[in-house]
C-alpha atoms as one frame of an Amber mdcrd trajectory, in Angstrom:
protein
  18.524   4.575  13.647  15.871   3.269  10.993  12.946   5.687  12.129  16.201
   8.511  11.525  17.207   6.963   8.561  13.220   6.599   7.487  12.720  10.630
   7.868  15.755  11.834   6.195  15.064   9.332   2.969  12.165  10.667   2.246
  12.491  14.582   2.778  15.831  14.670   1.407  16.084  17.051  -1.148  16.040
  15.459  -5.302  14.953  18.458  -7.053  13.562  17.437 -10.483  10.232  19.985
  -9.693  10.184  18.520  -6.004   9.447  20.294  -2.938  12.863  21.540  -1.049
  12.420  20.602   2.576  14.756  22.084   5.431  15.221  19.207   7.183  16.902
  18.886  10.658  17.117  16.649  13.860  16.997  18.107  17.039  17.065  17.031
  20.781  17.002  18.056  24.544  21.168  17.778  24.628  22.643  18.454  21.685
  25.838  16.444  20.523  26.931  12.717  20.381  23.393  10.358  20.509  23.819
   6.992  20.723  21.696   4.777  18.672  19.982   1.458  18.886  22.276   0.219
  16.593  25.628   0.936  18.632  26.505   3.748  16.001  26.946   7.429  17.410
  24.289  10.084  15.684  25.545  13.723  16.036  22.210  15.778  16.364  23.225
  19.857  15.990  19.901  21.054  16.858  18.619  21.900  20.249  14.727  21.722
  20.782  14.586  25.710  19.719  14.626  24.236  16.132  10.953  23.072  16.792
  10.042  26.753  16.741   9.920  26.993  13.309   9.017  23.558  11.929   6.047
  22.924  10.147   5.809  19.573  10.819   7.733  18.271  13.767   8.275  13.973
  13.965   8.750  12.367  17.459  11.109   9.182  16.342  11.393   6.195  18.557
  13.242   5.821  21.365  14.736   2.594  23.614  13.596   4.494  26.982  10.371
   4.928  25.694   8.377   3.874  28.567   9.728   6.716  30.837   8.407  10.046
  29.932  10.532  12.124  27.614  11.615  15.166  29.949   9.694  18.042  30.341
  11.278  20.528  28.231  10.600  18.247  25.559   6.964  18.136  26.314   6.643
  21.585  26.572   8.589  22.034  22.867   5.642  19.539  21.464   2.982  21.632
  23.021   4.166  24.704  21.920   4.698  23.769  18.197   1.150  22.049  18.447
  -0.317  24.874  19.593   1.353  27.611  17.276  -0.529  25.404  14.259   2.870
  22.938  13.025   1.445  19.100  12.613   2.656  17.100  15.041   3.254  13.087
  13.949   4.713  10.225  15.657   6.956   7.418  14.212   6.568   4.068  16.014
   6.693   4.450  20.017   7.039   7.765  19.574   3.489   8.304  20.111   4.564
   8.273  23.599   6.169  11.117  23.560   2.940  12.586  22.030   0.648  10.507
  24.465   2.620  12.393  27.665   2.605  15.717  25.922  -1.519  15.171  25.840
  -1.736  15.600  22.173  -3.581  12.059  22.135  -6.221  12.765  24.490  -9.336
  12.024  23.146  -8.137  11.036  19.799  -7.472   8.094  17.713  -3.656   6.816
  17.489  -1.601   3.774  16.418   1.733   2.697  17.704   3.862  -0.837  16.742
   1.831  -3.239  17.254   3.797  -4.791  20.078   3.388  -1.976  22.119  -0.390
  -0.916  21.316  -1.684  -1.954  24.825   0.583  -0.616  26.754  -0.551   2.893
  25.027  -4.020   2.204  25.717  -3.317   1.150  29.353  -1.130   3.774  30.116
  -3.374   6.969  28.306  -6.755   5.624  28.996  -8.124   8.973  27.110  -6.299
   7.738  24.110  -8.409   5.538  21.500  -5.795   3.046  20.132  -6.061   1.300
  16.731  -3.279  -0.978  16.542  -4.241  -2.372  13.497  -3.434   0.789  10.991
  -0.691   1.628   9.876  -0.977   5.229  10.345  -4.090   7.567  12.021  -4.444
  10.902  11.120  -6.029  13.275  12.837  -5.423  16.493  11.477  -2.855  18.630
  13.224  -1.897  15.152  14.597  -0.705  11.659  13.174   0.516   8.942  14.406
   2.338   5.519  12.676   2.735   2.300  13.493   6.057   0.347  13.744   9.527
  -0.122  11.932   8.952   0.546   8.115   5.412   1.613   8.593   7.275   5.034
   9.147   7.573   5.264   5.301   3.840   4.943   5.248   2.915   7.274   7.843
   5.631  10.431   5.787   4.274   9.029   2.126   0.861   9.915   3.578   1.380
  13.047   5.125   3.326  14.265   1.339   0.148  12.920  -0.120  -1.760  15.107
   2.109   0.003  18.263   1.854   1.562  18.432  -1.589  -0.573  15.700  -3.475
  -0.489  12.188  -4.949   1.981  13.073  -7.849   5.060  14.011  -5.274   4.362
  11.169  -2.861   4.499   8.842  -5.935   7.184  10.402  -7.145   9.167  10.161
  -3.920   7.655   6.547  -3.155   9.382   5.822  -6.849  12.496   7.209  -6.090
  13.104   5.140  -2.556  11.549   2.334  -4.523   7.721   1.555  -2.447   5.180
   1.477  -2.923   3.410   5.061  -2.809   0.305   3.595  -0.458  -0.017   0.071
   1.335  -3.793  -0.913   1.450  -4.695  -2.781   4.815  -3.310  -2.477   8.379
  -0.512  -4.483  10.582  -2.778  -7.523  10.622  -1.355  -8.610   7.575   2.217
  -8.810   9.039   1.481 -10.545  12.358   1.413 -13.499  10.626   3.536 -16.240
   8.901   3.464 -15.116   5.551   2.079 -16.803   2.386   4.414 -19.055   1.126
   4.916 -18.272  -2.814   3.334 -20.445  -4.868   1.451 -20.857  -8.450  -1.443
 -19.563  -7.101   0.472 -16.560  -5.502   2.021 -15.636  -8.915  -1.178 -15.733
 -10.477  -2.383 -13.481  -8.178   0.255 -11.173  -8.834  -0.189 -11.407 -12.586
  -4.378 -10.520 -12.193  -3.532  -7.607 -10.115  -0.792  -6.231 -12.520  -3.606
  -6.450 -15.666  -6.222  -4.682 -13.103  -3.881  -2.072 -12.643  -3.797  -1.406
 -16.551  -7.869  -1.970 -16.743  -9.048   0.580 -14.532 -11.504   1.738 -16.888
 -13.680  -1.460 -16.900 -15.988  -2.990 -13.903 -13.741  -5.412 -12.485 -15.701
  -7.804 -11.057 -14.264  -9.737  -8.634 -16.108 -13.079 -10.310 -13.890 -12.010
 -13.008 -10.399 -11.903 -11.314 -11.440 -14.911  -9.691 -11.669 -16.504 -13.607
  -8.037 -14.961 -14.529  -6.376 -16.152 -11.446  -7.986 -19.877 -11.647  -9.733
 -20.040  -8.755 -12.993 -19.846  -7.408 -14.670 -16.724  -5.858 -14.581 -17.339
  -2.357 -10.617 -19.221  -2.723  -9.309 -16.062  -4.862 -11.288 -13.564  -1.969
  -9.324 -15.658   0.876  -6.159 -15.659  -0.826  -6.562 -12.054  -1.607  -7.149
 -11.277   2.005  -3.868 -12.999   2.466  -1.629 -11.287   0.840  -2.888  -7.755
   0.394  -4.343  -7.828   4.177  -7.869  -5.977   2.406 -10.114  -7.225  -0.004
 -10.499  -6.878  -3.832 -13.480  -4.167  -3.264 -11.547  -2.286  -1.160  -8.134
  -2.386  -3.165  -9.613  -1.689  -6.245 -11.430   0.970  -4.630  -8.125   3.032
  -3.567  -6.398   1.952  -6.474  -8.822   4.184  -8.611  -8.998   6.797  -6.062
  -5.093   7.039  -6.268  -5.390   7.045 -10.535  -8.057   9.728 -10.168  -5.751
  11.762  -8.232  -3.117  11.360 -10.416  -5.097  12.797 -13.283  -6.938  15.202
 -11.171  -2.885  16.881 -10.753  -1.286  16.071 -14.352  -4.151  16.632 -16.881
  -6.591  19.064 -17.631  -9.260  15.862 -18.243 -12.809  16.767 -17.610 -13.852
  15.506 -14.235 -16.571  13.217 -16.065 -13.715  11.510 -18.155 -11.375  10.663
 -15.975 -14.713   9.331 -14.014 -15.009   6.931 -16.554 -10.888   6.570 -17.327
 -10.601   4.555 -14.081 -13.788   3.090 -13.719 -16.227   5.061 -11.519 -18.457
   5.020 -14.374 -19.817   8.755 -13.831 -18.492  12.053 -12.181 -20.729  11.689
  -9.581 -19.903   8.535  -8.003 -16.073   9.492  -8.690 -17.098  12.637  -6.139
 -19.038  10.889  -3.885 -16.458   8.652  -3.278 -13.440  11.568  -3.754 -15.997
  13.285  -0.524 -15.900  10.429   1.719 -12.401   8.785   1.328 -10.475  11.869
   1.022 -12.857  14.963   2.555 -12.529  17.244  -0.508 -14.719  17.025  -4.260
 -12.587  16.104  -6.877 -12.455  20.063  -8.508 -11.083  21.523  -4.639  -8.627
  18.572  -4.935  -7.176  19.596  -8.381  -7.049  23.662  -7.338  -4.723  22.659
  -4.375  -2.353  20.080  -6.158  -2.707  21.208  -9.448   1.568  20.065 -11.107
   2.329  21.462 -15.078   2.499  18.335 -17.324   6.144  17.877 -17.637   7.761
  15.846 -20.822
Protein backbone atom coordinates (compact mmCIF):
# COMPACT_ATOMS: atom_id res chain seq x y z
CA UNK A 1 0.00 0.00 0.00
CA UNK A 2 2.81 2.73 0.69
CA UNK A 3 4.92 1.96 -2.57
CA UNK A 4 0.95 2.54 -4.25
CA UNK A 5 0.32 5.32 -2.22
CA UNK A 6 4.19 6.62 -2.96
CA UNK A 7 3.47 6.56 -6.98
CA UNK A 8 0.15 8.11 -7.08
CA UNK A 9 1.42 11.19 -4.63
CA UNK A 10 3.75 12.19 -6.69
CA UNK A 11 2.29 11.91 -10.37
CA UNK A 12 -0.98 13.06 -9.35
CA UNK A 13 -2.04 15.75 -11.32
CA UNK A 14 -1.70 19.78 -9.46
CA UNK A 15 -1.64 21.81 -12.48
CA UNK A 16 -0.15 25.24 -11.63
CA UNK A 17 2.29 24.85 -15.10
CA UNK A 18 2.94 21.08 -14.04
CA UNK A 19 3.24 18.20 -16.21
CA UNK A 20 -0.31 16.18 -16.55
CA UNK A 21 0.55 12.54 -16.10
CA UNK A 22 -2.00 9.64 -17.07
CA UNK A 23 -1.51 7.67 -14.34
CA UNK A 24 -2.86 4.08 -13.84
CA UNK A 25 -2.26 0.72 -11.92
CA UNK A 26 -2.45 -2.34 -13.62
CA UNK A 27 -2.03 -6.14 -12.90
CA UNK A 28 -2.11 -9.81 -14.22
CA UNK A 29 -6.00 -10.19 -12.73
CA UNK A 30 -7.73 -7.31 -12.69
CA UNK A 31 -10.23 -6.51 -9.73
CA UNK A 32 -10.16 -6.70 -5.85
CA UNK A 33 -6.08 -6.75 -4.66
CA UNK A 34 -5.47 -7.23 -1.35
CA UNK A 35 -2.87 -5.20 0.31
CA UNK A 36 -0.23 -5.53 2.94
CA UNK A 37 -2.15 -3.48 5.00
CA UNK A 38 -5.47 -5.69 5.13
CA UNK A 39 -7.26 -2.93 2.94
CA UNK A 40 -8.72 -4.11 -0.56
CA UNK A 41 -7.06 -2.03 -3.72
CA UNK A 42 -9.33 -2.21 -6.84
CA UNK A 43 -6.75 -2.17 -9.81
CA UNK A 44 -8.95 -1.58 -13.36
CA UNK A 45 -6.10 -2.14 -15.55
CA UNK A 46 -4.99 -5.38 -17.03
CA UNK A 47 -1.20 -5.66 -18.05
CA UNK A 48 -2.31 -4.31 -21.80
CA UNK A 49 -2.06 -0.85 -20.07
CA UNK A 50 1.82 -1.34 -20.11
CA UNK A 51 1.58 -0.98 -23.87
CA UNK A 52 1.48 2.47 -23.84
CA UNK A 53 3.31 3.66 -20.72
CA UNK A 54 6.25 5.59 -20.84
CA UNK A 55 7.51 4.70 -17.78
CA UNK A 56 6.19 1.55 -16.23
CA UNK A 57 6.97 1.02 -11.99
CA UNK A 58 7.15 -2.60 -10.63
CA UNK A 59 5.81 -1.87 -6.80
CA UNK A 60 6.52 -4.30 -4.07
CA UNK A 61 4.99 -7.24 -3.41
CA UNK A 62 4.63 -9.81 -0.09
CA UNK A 63 5.29 -12.95 -2.52
CA UNK A 64 8.18 -11.42 -3.78
CA UNK A 65 10.52 -14.22 -3.61
CA UNK A 66 8.48 -16.38 -6.11
CA UNK A 67 8.71 -15.16 -9.59
CA UNK A 68 5.96 -12.85 -10.74
CA UNK A 69 4.12 -15.03 -13.52
CA UNK A 70 5.10 -15.09 -16.86
CA UNK A 71 2.76 -12.93 -18.57
CA UNK A 72 3.98 -10.38 -16.37
CA UNK A 73 7.51 -10.90 -17.40
CA UNK A 74 6.79 -10.89 -20.80
CA UNK A 75 4.64 -7.30 -20.34
CA UNK A 76 8.14 -5.89 -18.71
CA UNK A 77 10.12 -7.11 -21.62
CA UNK A 78 8.02 -5.88 -24.10
CA UNK A 79 7.63 -2.28 -22.73
CA UNK A 80 11.54 -2.41 -22.16
CA UNK A 81 12.14 -3.26 -25.38
CA UNK A 82 9.63 -0.87 -27.30
CA UNK A 83 11.96 2.11 -25.49
CA UNK A 84 9.40 2.94 -22.04
CA UNK A 85 11.89 3.17 -18.77
CA UNK A 86 11.44 0.54 -16.72
CA UNK A 87 12.02 1.31 -12.63
CA UNK A 88 11.56 -0.69 -9.62
CA UNK A 89 10.20 0.41 -6.16
CA UNK A 90 11.65 -1.60 -3.25
CA UNK A 91 11.59 -5.56 -3.92
CA UNK A 92 10.25 -4.91 -6.93
CA UNK A 93 13.49 -5.17 -8.54
CA UNK A 94 12.63 -8.72 -8.49
CA UNK A 95 10.25 -8.59 -10.72
CA UNK A 96 12.82 -6.75 -12.94
CA UNK A 97 15.73 -9.17 -11.85
CA UNK A 98 13.42 -12.35 -13.33
CA UNK A 99 12.37 -10.38 -16.35
CA UNK A 100 16.46 -10.07 -17.04
CA UNK A 101 16.38 -6.37 -17.20
CA UNK A 102 19.20 -6.46 -14.37
CA UNK A 103 21.60 -8.58 -16.02
CA UNK A 104 24.74 -7.08 -16.12
CA UNK A 105 23.75 -3.90 -14.54
CA UNK A 106 23.90 -2.07 -11.36
CA UNK A 107 20.64 -2.19 -9.00
CA UNK A 108 19.54 -1.47 -5.41
CA UNK A 109 16.74 -3.05 -3.51
CA UNK A 110 15.73 -2.48 0.56
CA UNK A 111 18.40 -3.02 2.21
CA UNK A 112 17.12 -6.07 4.02
CA UNK A 113 16.75 -7.88 1.04
CA UNK A 114 20.00 -6.76 -1.01
CA UNK A 115 21.70 -10.23 -0.70
CA UNK A 116 19.22 -12.21 -1.48
CA UNK A 117 19.17 -10.17 -5.00
CA UNK A 118 22.72 -10.68 -5.43
CA UNK A 119 22.52 -14.42 -4.53
CA UNK A 120 19.68 -15.14 -6.45
CA UNK A 121 20.79 -12.97 -10.00
CA UNK A 122 24.44 -13.52 -9.77
CA UNK A 123 24.66 -11.32 -13.20
CA UNK A 124 23.17 -8.54 -11.23
CA UNK A 125 25.72 -5.96 -9.53
CA UNK A 126 23.92 -4.94 -6.27
CA UNK A 127 24.55 -1.66 -4.40
CA UNK A 128 22.57 -1.82 -1.39
CA UNK A 129 23.77 1.18 -0.09
CA UNK A 130 21.95 3.84 -2.64
CA UNK A 131 19.04 4.83 -2.53
CA UNK A 132 18.25 4.63 -6.09
CA UNK A 133 20.59 3.33 -9.37
CA UNK A 134 19.89 4.48 -12.57
CA UNK A 135 20.77 3.04 -15.45
CA UNK A 136 19.17 4.58 -18.21
CA UNK A 137 16.16 2.82 -19.64
CA UNK A 138 16.34 1.15 -16.17
CA UNK A 139 16.19 2.24 -12.37
CA UNK A 140 15.89 0.75 -9.53
CA UNK A 141 15.10 2.11 -5.59
CA UNK A 142 15.72 1.05 -2.48
CA UNK A 143 13.15 0.44 0.34
CA UNK A 144 9.91 1.98 1.97
CA UNK A 145 10.09 5.86 1.49
CA UNK A 146 13.17 5.70 -0.61
CA UNK A 147 10.39 5.26 -3.37
CA UNK A 148 9.87 9.08 -3.17
CA UNK A 149 13.53 9.36 -3.96
CA UNK A 150 13.82 7.00 -6.67
CA UNK A 151 10.20 9.09 -8.70
CA UNK A 152 11.76 12.72 -7.45
CA UNK A 153 14.81 11.57 -9.42
CA UNK A 154 13.44 10.21 -12.38
CA UNK A 155 11.06 13.93 -12.64
CA UNK A 156 14.43 15.51 -12.17
CA UNK A 157 15.69 13.57 -15.01
CA UNK A 158 13.05 13.92 -17.47
CA UNK A 159 11.37 17.26 -16.88
CA UNK A 160 14.14 19.09 -14.74
CA UNK A 161 15.05 20.30 -11.25
CA UNK A 162 12.30 23.09 -11.11
CA UNK A 163 9.20 20.38 -11.32
CA UNK A 164 10.82 17.83 -9.03
CA UNK A 165 11.25 20.72 -6.51
CA UNK A 166 8.17 21.85 -7.10
CA UNK A 167 6.49 18.50 -6.56
CA UNK A 168 9.05 17.58 -3.63
CA UNK A 169 7.46 21.10 -2.12
CA UNK A 170 4.11 20.23 -2.58
CA UNK A 171 4.30 16.53 -0.74
CA UNK A 172 6.54 18.39 1.64
CA UNK A 173 10.51 16.53 1.07
CA UNK A 174 12.94 17.17 0.44
CA UNK A 175 13.56 17.42 -3.50
CA UNK A 176 17.05 15.18 -3.22
CA UNK A 177 18.49 13.18 -0.12
CA UNK A 178 22.39 13.25 -0.31
CA UNK A 179 23.95 9.83 0.92
CA UNK A 180 22.70 6.21 0.73
CA UNK A 181 20.72 3.69 3.27
CA UNK A 182 23.79 3.59 5.49
CA UNK A 183 22.63 6.45 7.21
CA UNK A 184 19.35 4.74 8.33
CA UNK A 185 20.71 1.37 9.48
CA UNK A 186 21.59 2.89 12.42
CA UNK A 187 20.31 4.28 15.80
CA UNK A 188 19.90 7.69 15.00
CA UNK A 189 21.59 10.82 16.47
CA UNK A 190 19.98 11.76 19.41
CA UNK A 191 19.10 15.70 19.15
CA UNK A 192 21.17 17.70 20.93
CA UNK A 193 22.93 21.37 21.07
CA UNK A 194 25.36 20.31 18.87
CA UNK A 195 22.71 18.79 16.44
CA UNK A 196 20.81 22.15 16.31
CA UNK A 197 23.82 23.91 15.60
CA UNK A 198 24.39 21.86 12.90
CA UNK A 199 21.16 22.50 11.54
CA UNK A 200 21.49 26.25 11.95
CA UNK A 201 25.24 26.20 9.84
CA UNK A 202 23.65 24.27 7.14
CA UNK A 203 20.52 26.58 6.84
CA UNK A 204 23.14 29.88 6.49
CA UNK A 205 25.21 27.63 3.82
CA UNK A 206 22.22 27.20 1.98
CA UNK A 207 21.77 31.13 1.71
CA UNK A 208 25.81 31.55 1.06
CA UNK A 209 26.27 29.61 -1.90
CA UNK A 210 28.16 32.20 -3.52
CA UNK A 211 31.19 32.13 -1.12
CA UNK A 212 33.98 29.20 -0.60
CA UNK A 213 32.62 27.47 2.24
CA UNK A 214 35.27 26.01 3.82
CA UNK A 215 34.58 23.37 5.87
CA UNK A 216 37.27 24.93 8.66
CA UNK A 217 34.72 27.54 8.52
CA UNK A 218 31.43 25.63 9.30
CA UNK A 219 33.39 23.87 11.72
CA UNK A 220 33.92 27.68 13.51
CA UNK A 221 29.95 28.46 13.19
CA UNK A 222 28.86 25.20 14.55
CA UNK A 223 31.50 25.24 17.63
CA UNK A 224 33.34 22.47 17.03
CA UNK A 225 36.44 21.36 15.76
CA UNK A 226 37.18 20.15 12.16
CA UNK A 227 37.42 16.61 12.47
CA UNK A 228 34.19 16.58 15.47
CA UNK A 229 31.91 18.84 13.03
CA UNK A 230 33.17 16.27 9.82
CA UNK A 231 32.05 13.16 12.15
CA UNK A 232 28.96 14.64 13.23
CA UNK A 233 28.23 15.70 9.74
CA UNK A 234 28.71 12.20 8.52
CA UNK A 235 26.12 11.40 11.09
CA UNK A 236 23.41 12.99 10.26
CA UNK A 237 23.53 13.76 6.56
CA UNK A 238 25.10 10.09 5.88
CA UNK A 239 27.83 12.21 3.23
CA UNK A 240 30.24 14.68 3.96
CA UNK A 241 30.34 18.53 3.85
CA UNK A 242 32.40 18.36 0.34
CA UNK A 243 30.08 16.26 -1.06
CA UNK A 244 26.77 18.03 0.21
CA UNK A 245 27.84 21.24 -0.62
CA UNK A 246 28.85 19.94 -3.83
CA UNK A 247 25.13 18.80 -4.91
CA UNK A 248 23.68 21.50 -3.12
CA UNK A 249 25.23 23.95 -5.77
CA UNK A 250 24.72 21.60 -8.53
CA UNK A 251 20.92 21.57 -7.59
CA UNK A 252 21.02 25.83 -7.32
CA UNK A 253 22.77 25.83 -10.69
CA UNK A 254 20.05 23.89 -12.11
CA UNK A 255 17.57 25.86 -10.77
CA UNK A 256 18.90 28.95 -12.47
CA UNK A 257 20.03 27.14 -15.48
CA UNK A 258 15.68 26.57 -15.92
CA UNK A 259 14.24 29.99 -14.37
CA UNK A 260 16.70 32.73 -15.53
CA UNK A 261 18.26 33.81 -18.50
CA UNK A 262 21.74 34.37 -16.19
CA UNK A 263 24.88 34.04 -18.15
CA UNK A 264 26.40 30.67 -17.55
CA UNK A 265 29.59 32.51 -16.01
CA UNK A 266 27.29 34.28 -13.37
CA UNK A 267 25.41 31.90 -12.06
CA UNK A 268 29.07 30.08 -11.94
CA UNK A 269 29.96 32.46 -9.53
CA UNK A 270 26.11 32.93 -7.90
CA UNK A 271 26.58 29.54 -6.18
CA UNK A 272 30.07 29.29 -5.76
CA UNK A 273 31.90 27.40 -8.54
CA UNK A 274 33.92 30.38 -8.91
CA UNK A 275 34.12 30.19 -12.91
CA UNK A 276 31.94 28.69 -15.80
CA UNK A 277 34.29 26.23 -16.34
CA UNK A 278 34.52 24.38 -13.23
CA UNK A 279 30.55 24.88 -12.96
CA UNK A 280 30.70 22.63 -16.47
CA UNK A 281 33.16 20.39 -15.57
CA UNK A 282 31.40 19.46 -12.74
CA UNK A 283 27.63 19.93 -14.58
CA UNK A 284 29.69 17.01 -17.25
CA UNK A 285 30.55 14.57 -14.69
CA UNK A 286 27.69 14.61 -12.06
CA UNK A 287 24.92 15.00 -14.40
CA UNK A 288 26.33 13.85 -18.18
CA UNK A 289 25.20 17.04 -19.99
CA UNK A 290 27.20 20.90 -20.11
CA UNK A 291 25.33 23.30 -18.38
CA UNK A 292 23.95 25.19 -21.96
CA UNK A 293 22.37 21.35 -23.28
CA UNK A 294 20.90 21.27 -19.72
CA UNK A 295 19.06 24.68 -19.98
CA UNK A 296 17.77 23.91 -23.90
CA UNK A 297 15.98 20.74 -22.51
CA UNK A 298 14.41 22.18 -19.21
CA UNK A 299 14.27 25.56 -20.10
CA UNK A 300 10.47 26.84 -17.61
CA UNK A 301 9.15 30.84 -18.37
CA UNK A 302 9.83 32.85 -15.15
CA UNK A 303 6.48 32.89 -13.62
CA UNK A 304 5.41 35.81 -10.93
Amino acid sequence: MLGAGIVSEVFDFRGQGLPRFDFALCTDRPGRVRTDVGLPLVVEHGLDRLASADLVIALPWNDFRTPPAPAVLDALNAAHGRGALVAAHCVGAFALAAAGLLDGRRATTHWRFAGLLAERHPDVTVDPDALYVDEGSVATGAGAAAGFDLCLHLLRREYGATTANAIARDLVLPSHRDGGQAQYLATPVPEDSQDERLSEVLAWAREHLDEPLPVAELARRALMSRRSFARRFAASTGTTPHAWLLGLRLSRAEELLETTDLPVEEIAHAVGFGSAAVLRAQFVRRRGVPPRSYRRSFTRTPTA
